[in-house]
KOLBALO-16542 format. One line per 10 residues: number of its first residue (from 1); their letters; for each residue x, y, z of C-alpha. Coordinates in Angstrom, 1 decimal, decimal comma, padded with zeros to 4 digits. Layout:
N
NUM = a = X Y Z; ... $
//
This chain:
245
1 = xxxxxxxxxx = -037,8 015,2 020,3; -040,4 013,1 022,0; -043,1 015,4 024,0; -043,2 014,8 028,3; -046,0 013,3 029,2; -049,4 015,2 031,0; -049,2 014,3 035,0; -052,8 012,6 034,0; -051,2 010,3 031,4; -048,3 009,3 033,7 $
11 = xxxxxxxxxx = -051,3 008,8 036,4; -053,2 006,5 033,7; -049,6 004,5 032,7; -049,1 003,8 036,5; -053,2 002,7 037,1; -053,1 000,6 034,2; -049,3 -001,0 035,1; -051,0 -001,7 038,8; -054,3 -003,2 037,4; -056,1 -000,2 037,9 $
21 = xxxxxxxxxx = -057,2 001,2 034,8; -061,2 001,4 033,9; -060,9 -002,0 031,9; -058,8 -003,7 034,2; -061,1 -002,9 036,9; -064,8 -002,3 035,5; -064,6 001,8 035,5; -064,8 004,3 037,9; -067,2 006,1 039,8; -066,9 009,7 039,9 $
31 = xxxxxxxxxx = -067,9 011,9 043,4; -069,4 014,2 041,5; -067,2 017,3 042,6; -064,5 018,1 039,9; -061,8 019,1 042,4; -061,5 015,6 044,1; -062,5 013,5 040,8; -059,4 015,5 038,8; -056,9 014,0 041,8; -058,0 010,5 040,9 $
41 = xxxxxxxxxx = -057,0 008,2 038,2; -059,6 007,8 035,3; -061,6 010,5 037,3; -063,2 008,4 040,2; -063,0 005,8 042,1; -062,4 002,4 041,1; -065,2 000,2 041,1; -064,2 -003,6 042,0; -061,6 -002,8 044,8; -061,3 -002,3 048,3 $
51 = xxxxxxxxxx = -061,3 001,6 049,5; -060,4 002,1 053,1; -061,9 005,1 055,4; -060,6 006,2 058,6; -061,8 008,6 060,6; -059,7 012,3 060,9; -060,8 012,7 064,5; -062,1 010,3 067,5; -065,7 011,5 065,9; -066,6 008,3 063,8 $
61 = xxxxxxxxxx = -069,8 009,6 062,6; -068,6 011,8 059,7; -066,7 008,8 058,5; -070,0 006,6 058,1; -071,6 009,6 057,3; -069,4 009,6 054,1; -069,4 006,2 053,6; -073,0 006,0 053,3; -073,0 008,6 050,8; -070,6 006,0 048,9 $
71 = xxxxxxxxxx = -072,5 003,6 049,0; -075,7 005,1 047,5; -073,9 006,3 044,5; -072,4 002,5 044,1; -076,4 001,9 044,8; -077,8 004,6 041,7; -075,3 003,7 039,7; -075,3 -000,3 039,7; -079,3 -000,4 040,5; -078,5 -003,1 042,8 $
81 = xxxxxxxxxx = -078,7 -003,5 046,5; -075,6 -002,8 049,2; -074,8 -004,6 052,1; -073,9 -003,0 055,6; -072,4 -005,7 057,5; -072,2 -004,2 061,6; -071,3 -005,9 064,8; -073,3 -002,1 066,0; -077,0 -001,1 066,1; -079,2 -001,2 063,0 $
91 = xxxxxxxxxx = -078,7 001,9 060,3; -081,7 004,4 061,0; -083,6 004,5 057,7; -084,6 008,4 057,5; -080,8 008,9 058,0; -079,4 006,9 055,1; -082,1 008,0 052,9; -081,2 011,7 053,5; -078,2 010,8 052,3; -078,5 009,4 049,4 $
101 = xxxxxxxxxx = -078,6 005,9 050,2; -082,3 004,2 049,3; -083,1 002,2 051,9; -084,9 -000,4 050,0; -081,2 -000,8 048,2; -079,4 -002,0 051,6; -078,9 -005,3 053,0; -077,9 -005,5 056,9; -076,0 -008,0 058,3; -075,1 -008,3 062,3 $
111 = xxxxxxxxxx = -072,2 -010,7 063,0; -071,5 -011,8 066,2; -067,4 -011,2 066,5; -064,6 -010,2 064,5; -064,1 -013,9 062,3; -067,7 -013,6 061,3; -067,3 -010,1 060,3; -064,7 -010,7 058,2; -066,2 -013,9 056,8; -069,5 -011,7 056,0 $
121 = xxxxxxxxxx = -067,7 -009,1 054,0; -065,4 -011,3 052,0; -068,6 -013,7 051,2; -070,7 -010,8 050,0; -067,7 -009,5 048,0; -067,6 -012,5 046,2; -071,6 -011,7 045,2; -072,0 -010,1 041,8; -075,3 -008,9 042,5; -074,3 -006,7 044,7 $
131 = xxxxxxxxxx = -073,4 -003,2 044,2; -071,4 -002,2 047,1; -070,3 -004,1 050,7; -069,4 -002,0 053,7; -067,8 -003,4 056,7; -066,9 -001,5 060,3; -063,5 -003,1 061,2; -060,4 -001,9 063,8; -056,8 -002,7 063,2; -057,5 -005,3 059,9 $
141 = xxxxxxxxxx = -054,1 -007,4 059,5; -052,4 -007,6 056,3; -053,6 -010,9 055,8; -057,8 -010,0 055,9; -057,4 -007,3 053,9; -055,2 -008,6 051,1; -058,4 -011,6 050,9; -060,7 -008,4 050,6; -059,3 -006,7 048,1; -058,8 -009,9 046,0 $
151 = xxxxxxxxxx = -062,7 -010,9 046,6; -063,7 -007,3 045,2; -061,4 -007,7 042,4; -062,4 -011,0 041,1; -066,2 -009,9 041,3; -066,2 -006,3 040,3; -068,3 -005,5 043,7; -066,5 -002,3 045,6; -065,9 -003,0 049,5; -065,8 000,1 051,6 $
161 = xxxxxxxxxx = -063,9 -000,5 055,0; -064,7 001,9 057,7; -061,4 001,3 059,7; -061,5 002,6 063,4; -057,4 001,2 063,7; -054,7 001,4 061,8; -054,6 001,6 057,9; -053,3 -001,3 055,5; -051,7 -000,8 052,4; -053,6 -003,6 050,8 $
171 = xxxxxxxxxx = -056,7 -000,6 049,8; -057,0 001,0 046,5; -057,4 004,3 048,5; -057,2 005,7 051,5; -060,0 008,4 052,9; -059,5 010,1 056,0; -063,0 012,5 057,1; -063,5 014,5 060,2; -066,0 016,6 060,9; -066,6 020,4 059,9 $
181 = xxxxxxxxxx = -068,7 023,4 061,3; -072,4 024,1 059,3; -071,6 027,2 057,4; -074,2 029,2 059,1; -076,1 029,1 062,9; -078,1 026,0 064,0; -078,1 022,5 062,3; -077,0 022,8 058,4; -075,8 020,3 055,8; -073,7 017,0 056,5 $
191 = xxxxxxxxxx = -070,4 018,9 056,1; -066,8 016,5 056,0; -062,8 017,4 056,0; -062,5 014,9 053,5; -058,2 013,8 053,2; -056,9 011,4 050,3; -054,2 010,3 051,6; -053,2 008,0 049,4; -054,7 006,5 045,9; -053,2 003,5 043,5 $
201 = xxxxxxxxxx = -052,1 004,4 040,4; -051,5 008,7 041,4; -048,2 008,8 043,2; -047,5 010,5 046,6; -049,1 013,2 048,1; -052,4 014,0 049,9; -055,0 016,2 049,3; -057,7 018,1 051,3; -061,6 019,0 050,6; -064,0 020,7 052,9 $
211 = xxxxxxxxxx = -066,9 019,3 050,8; -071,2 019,1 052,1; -074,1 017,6 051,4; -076,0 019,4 049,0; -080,0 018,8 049,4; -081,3 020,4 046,4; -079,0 017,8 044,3; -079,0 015,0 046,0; -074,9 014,8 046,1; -072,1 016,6 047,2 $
221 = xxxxxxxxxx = -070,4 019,6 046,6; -066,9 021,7 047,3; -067,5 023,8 050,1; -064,2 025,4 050,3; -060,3 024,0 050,0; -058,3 022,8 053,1; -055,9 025,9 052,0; -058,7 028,2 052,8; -059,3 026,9 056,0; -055,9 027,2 057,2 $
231 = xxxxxxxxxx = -055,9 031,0 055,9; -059,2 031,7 057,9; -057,8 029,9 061,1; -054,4 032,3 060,2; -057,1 035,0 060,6; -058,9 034,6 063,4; -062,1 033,0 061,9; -063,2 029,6 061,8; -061,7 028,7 066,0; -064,1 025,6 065,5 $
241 = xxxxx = -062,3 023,9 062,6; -059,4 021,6 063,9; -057,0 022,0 060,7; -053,9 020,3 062,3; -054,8 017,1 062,0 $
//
């Protein structure tokens, strides 16, 4: 009798029938944090794709928080430069390079409307020297994001959407990041709610991280599981966490 497959060998079957396996694509990046790398095919990222990030609350700061974090592993890992391309103010230096990001690595670019925006980030995905592209767009139409995700696939550079609007189904995957308390009084770590809500190549489901910025390693680490915030709420600590989102 033939065995059943492992869940991760069904995961790697489905990646590699949808183009997502680490030849197809060029490999993956792993976070770093066991927990969340395990629910992703290959365990990381795919590199040379188009990953979307929404932000879990009206906050939008956690969201580029995390995408900057992103970005300077695509940084380390390619030892190339990544380009922020922002119709907003200009990145504050100190910021990016407490988290993780060098900033002689990044590359601005300030568009003046929505067209240009969209032209910038599919132009730079086409650029092989690049390591990363990150883009700050609202409500992106089937259309735009099918011809970012096809740029980033044909070059092997990853494009990071941070998507204010709705999501498209045209990403690889699908990050949704709110905020979270510090884990003691005063100002603490960068700390996220970090949701997957949905990956090629894994099936259905979402999962949930509270995960923080760890400044002794440079990188990030599991702070506690969503299920452990619920049961704190259920308990009367932790009023400050919004779980229900």
């Amino acid at each position: 009798m033939p065995s059943t497959p492992s869940l991760a060998q069904l995961r790697a079957r489905i990646a590699a029938l949808e183009g997502l396996g680490r030849e197809a694509v060029g490999g993956v990046l792993p976070f770093g944090l066991p927990a969340v790398d395990a629910a992703l095919p290959g365990g990381g990222v795919s590199l040379g794709g188009l990953h979307e990030i929404q932000p879990l609350t009206r906050a939008v700061e956690p969201a580029l928080g995390f995408a900057v974090v992103w970005l300077g592993r695509l940084a380390v890992h390619h030892a190339r430069p990544v380009l922020w391309v922002t119709t907003g103010g200009e990145p504050y230096a100190p910021a990016l390079a407490a988290l993780g990001l060098p900033p002689a690595r990044l590359l601005v670019a300030r568009p003046t409307g929505r067209a240009q925006l969209l032209w910038a980030m599919e132009t730079a995905l086409q650029c092989p020297g690049l390591a990363g592209v990150a883009g700050e767009v609202r409500d992106l139409d089937l259309t735009a994001a099918r011809r970012l995700q096809l740029a980033a696939r044909a070059s092997g550079v990853t494009g990071l959407m941070i998507n204010t609007g709705d999501g498209t189904n045209n990403a690889v995957s699908r990050w949704r990041v709110g905020p979270a308390a510090s884990a003691g009084a005063g100002v603490g770590s960068w700390r996220w709610r970090l949701r997957l809500v949905r990956c090629r190549g894994r099936g259905a489901g979402e999962d949930e991280w509270l995960v923080e910025w760890n400044d002794a390693t440079r990188g990030l680490r599991l702070a506690a599981l969503a299920a452990d915030l619920r049961r704190m709420v259920a308990a009367g600590q932790g009023r400050d966490l919004d779980v229900s989102a």
